[in-house]
N, C-alpha and C positions, 0 to 999 in steps of 0.2 A: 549393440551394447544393451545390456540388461541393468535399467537404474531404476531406483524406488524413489521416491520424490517425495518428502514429507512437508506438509501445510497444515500450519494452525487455521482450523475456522472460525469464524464469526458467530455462526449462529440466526444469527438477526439482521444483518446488515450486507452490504458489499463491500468488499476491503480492497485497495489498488494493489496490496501485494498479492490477495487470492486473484484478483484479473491478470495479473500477472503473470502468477505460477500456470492459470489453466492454459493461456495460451502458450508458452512455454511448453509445456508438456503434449499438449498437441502439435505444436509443430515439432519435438524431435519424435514423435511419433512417423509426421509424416517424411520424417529424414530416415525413417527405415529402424529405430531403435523403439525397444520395449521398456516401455515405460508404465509405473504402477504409481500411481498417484494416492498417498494415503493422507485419509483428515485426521487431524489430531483433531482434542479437547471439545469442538463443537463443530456438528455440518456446516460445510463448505457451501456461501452465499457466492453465486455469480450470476453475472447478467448475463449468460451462453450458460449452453448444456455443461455440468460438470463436467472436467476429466476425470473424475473419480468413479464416477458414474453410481455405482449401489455400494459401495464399497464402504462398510460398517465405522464409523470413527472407534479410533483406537486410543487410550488412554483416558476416555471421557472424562471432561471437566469439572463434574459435579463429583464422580471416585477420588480424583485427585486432590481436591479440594479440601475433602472430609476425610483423609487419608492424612491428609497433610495436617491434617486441624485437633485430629482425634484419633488419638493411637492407637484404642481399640476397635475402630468401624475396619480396620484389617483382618477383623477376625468375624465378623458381619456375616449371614449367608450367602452366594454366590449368587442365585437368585436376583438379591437386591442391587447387584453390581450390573447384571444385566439389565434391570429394570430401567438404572440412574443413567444408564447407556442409550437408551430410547431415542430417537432422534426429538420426538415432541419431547421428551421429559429435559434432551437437554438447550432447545428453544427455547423453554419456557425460562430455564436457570440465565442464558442471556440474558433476558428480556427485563431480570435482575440484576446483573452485573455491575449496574453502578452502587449498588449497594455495600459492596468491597469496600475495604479501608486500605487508604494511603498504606498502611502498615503493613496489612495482609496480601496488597498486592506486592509490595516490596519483598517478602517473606516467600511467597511464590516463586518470583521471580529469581531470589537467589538461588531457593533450591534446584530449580531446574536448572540454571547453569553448571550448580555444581552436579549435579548428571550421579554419576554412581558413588560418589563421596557425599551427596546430599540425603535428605530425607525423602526424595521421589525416587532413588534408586531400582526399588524394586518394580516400582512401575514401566520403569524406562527399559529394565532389565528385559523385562517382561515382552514388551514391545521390539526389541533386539531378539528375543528367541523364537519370537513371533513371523520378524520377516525372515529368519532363516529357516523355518520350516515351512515357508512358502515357496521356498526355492532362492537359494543363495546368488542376491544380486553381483552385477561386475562392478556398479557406482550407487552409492546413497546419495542423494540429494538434501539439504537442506533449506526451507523456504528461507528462514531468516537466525541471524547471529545467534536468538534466543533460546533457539534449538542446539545451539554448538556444545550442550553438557552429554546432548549423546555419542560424539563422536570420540570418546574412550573409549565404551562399552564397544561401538560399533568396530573399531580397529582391533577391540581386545578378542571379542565373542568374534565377529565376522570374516575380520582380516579383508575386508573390503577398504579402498577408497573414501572420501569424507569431499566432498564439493557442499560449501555453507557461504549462500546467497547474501549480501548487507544490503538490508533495505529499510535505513531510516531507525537503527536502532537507537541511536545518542541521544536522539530527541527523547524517545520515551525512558531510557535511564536515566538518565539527566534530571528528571522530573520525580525520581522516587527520592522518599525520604531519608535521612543516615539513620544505621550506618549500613541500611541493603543499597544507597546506590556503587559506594565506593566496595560495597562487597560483590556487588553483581557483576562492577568493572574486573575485578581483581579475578574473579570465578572465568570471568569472559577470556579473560587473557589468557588462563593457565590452562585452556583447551585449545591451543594456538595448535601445539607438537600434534593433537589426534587430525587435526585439515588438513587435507590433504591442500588444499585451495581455496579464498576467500575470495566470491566476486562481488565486484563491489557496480552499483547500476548506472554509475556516469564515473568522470575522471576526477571531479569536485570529492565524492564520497570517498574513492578509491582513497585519497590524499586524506582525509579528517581520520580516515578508520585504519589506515598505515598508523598513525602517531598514537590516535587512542588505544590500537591495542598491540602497540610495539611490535610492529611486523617486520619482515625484509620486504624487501624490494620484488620476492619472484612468492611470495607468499598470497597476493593478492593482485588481483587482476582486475579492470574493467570487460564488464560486459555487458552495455547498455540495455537498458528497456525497449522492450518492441511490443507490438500486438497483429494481430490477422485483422486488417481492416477492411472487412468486405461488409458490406453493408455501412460503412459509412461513406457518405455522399454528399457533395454540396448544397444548399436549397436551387432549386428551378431560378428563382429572384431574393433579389435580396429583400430584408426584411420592410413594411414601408415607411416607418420612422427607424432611429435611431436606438437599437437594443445593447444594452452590457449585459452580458451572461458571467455565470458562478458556476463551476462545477465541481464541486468536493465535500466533503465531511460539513454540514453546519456547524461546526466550531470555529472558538476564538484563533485556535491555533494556526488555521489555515486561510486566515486574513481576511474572513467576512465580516469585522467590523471597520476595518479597514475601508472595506471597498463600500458600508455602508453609508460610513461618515464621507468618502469621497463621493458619492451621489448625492448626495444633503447638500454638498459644494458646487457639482456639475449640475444640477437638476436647473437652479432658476438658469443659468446659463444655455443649456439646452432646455425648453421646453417640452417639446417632445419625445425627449428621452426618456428609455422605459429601463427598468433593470428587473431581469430574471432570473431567481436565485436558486439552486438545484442539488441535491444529492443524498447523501447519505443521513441520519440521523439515529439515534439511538432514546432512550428514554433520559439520559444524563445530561443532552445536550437541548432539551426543553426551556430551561430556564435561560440559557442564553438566547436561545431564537426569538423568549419571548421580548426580551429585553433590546434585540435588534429591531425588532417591529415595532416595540414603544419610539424609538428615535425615529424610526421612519413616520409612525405617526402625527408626532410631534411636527416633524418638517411640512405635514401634509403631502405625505409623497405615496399613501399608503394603495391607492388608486393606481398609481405608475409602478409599483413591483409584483410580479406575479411570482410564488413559493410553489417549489413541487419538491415531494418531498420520496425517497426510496424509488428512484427510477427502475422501468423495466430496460432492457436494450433499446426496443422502439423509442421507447419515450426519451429514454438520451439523448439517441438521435434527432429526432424533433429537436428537442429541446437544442442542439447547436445549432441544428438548420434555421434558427430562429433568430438569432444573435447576428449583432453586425460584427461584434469583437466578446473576446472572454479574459476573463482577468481574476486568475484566485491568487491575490498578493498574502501569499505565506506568510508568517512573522515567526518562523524559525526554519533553520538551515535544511531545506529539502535534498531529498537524495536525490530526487528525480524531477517528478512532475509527471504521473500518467496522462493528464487534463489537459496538455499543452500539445501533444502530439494527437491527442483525441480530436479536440478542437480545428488542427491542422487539415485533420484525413476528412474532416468534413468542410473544407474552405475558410473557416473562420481565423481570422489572427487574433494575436494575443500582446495582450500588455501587462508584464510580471514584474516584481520588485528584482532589481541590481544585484542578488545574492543568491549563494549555495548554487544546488544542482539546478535551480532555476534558468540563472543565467548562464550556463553553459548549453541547457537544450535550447533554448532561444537563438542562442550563438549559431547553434549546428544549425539546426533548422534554417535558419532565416525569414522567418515568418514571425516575429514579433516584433515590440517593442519595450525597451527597459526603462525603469523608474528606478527614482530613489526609493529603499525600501520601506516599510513602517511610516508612512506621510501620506494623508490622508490630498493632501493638495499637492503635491505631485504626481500622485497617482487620476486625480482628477485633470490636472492641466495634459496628462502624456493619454489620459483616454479623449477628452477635449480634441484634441490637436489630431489623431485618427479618424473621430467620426467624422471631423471636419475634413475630410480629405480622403474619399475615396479612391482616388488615383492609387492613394497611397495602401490603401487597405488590400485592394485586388489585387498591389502587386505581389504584398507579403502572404496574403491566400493562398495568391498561386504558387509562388515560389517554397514557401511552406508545405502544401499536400503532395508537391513535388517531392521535395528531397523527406517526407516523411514516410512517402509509397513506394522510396526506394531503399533506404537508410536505416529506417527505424520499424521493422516487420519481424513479427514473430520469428519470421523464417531464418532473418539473419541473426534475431536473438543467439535462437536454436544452435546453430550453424556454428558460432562463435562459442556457446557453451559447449558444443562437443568435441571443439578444437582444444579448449582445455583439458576436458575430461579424458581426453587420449592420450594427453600427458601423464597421468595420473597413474601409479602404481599399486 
């Protein structure tokens, strides 16, 4: 099968839905199908060699932008379109992106939904006549919901198929301001008829994004998360005191203060406990870290946390092989959890808050433990109660890397997406 696979990039950062997509796209590669991997808006960050490989971003973020902003930069020379296309010229525009307003990003985001009835039409258009004169695919792919304003165009101009990925949209709608959130929703929906299929990344998600965007029942599917875990490995020995690791975004959102104020609580109780905090950061998310380090300093705990910040692959790894246990307690309804099964594939268990797509991979897996969510001293007393009990920890490691290295692999991702995709007319 011949499918293009469209992802927004980052630019600047690593994103768990671009780790996602690239493994994804290599493994139905190595299921024997042709797959074209396109970046949208900004170069595609991964910790592995891109699947995209040299393959030019399309729609650049910086045209779109000022396309979007200024009515006449459409009639601009063509020159400066390619220039704003630059892969440096469009890192550096990330590297500003917090500088967006609530507004502006809401104003984006509708129009992209609304796809060829909005103000990005031509762009989008543009990019539809584009992959057809690269050679008319059998299936488009969509990385996530945000993208679903193309699958008119793509049904109308293509006559292709429409397969459009959910991965954690509600969260970031949810969060724009009126009236772009209720209008993004509303745009979201009435692209329902060009999908062909909505997979959604656990059965939690599957269930939230049926109701949010009034689906039937054969309209959306699950198709779990997976990854190609080679190169992940347990540590030789375990660590010699007692480690909590973090691995996600340093935002609020994804429960590092959470897990900071439960170390304030566990620390006099364990002395020797260390907490290692790791991942992704952007320039926007500055003032928050600094303000977790103020409380950490405060406690005097500043000596027992070690910060790494934009991991390579190697250095992720390390960085689990480090851990006695990992715990990024989210404080809104995950789709997934790439961190949990990451975590897994290198022996480490996990201790996640009671909710969303959290506690379902926990569930599958069998390698963790649940808390109440959003409680700083429960999530302290249920990490307490693990360190103290190694028995207990080795059996959820093992039991964990097991059914992760069998259950949750790119391979079966893959496998599973193209059992749908063959449904597909």
């Amino acid at each position: 099968m011949k499918i293009v696979h469209l992802t927004p990039g980052t630019g600047n950062f690593h994103c768990g839905s671009c780790l996602r997509d690239n493994h994804l796209v290599k493994a139905l590669r190595r299921l024997g199908h042709e797959v074209t991997m396109v970046p949208l808006y900004l170069p595609l960050v991964t910790d592995d060699e891109p699947a995209s490989g040299s393959a030019p971003v399309q729609v650049g973020g910086i045209n779109l932008y000022l396309r979007q902003k200024l009515s006449l930069f459409r009639f601009l020379p063509r020159v400066l379109f390619r220039f704003l296309d630059k892969p440096g010229v469009l890192r550096a525009a990330a590297d500003r992106a917090s500088m967006t307003s609530a507004k502006e990003l809401g104003e984006m985001t509708l129009e992209t939904l609304r796809g060829q009835n909005g103000r990005q039409a031509e762009d989008w258009q543009r990019l539809v006549d584009w992959i057809g004169a690269e050679g008319k695919p059998d299936l488009i792919s969509l990385s996530n919901g945000l993208l679903s304003g193309l699958a008119p165009a793509i049904r109308k101009t293509l006559g292709v198929p429409v397969l459009c990925s959910l991965q954690g949209e509600d969260s970031f709608l949810d969060t724009l301001p009126e009236p772009y959130k209720t209008g993004a929703w509303d745009a979201f929906r009435a692209n329902n008829s060009s999908v062909g299929r909505y997979l959604a990344t656990s059965d939690y998600y599957r269930c939230v994004m049926k109701e949010r965007l009034q689906l039937a029942d054969d309209q959306i599917v699950t198709v779990r998360n997976g990854m190609d875990f080679s190169g992940y490995l347990p540590a030789a020995a375990p660590p010699a005191v007692p480690v909590i690791g973090y691995l996600a975004r340093l935002c609020h959102g994804k429960g590092l203060q959470t897990l900071v104020d439960a170390f304030v609580l566990l620390a006099p109780r364990l002395p020797e406990a260390r907490l290692a905090i790791a991942g992704t950061t952007t320039a926007a998310d500055a003032p928050f870290i600094a303000s977790q380090k103020k409380i950490l300093a405060k406690a005097g705990l500043t000596e027992r946390v070690a910060w790494q910040e934009n991991l390579s692959f190697e250095e992720k790894v390390r960085h689990l092989q480090g851990l006695s246990v990992l715990s990024v307690p989210a404080t809104y309804g995950e789709a997934f959890g790439l961190y949990v099964i990451e975590a897994l594939a290198c022996g480490v268990p996990v201790v996640e808050p009671e909710h969303a797509g959290l506690t379902e991979v926990v569930k599958a897996t069998g390698g963790g433990v649940l808390c109440a969510p959003d409680d700083p001293g429960a999530l302290a007393d249920a990490l307490e109660a693990l360190l103290r009990d190694e028995p207990r920890r080795q059996e959820l490691a093992a039991r964990g890397r097991e059914t992760v290295l069998r259950e949750f692999t790119s391979d079966r991702m893959a496998h599973d997406f193209a059992v749908v995709a063959a449904q597909l007319k």
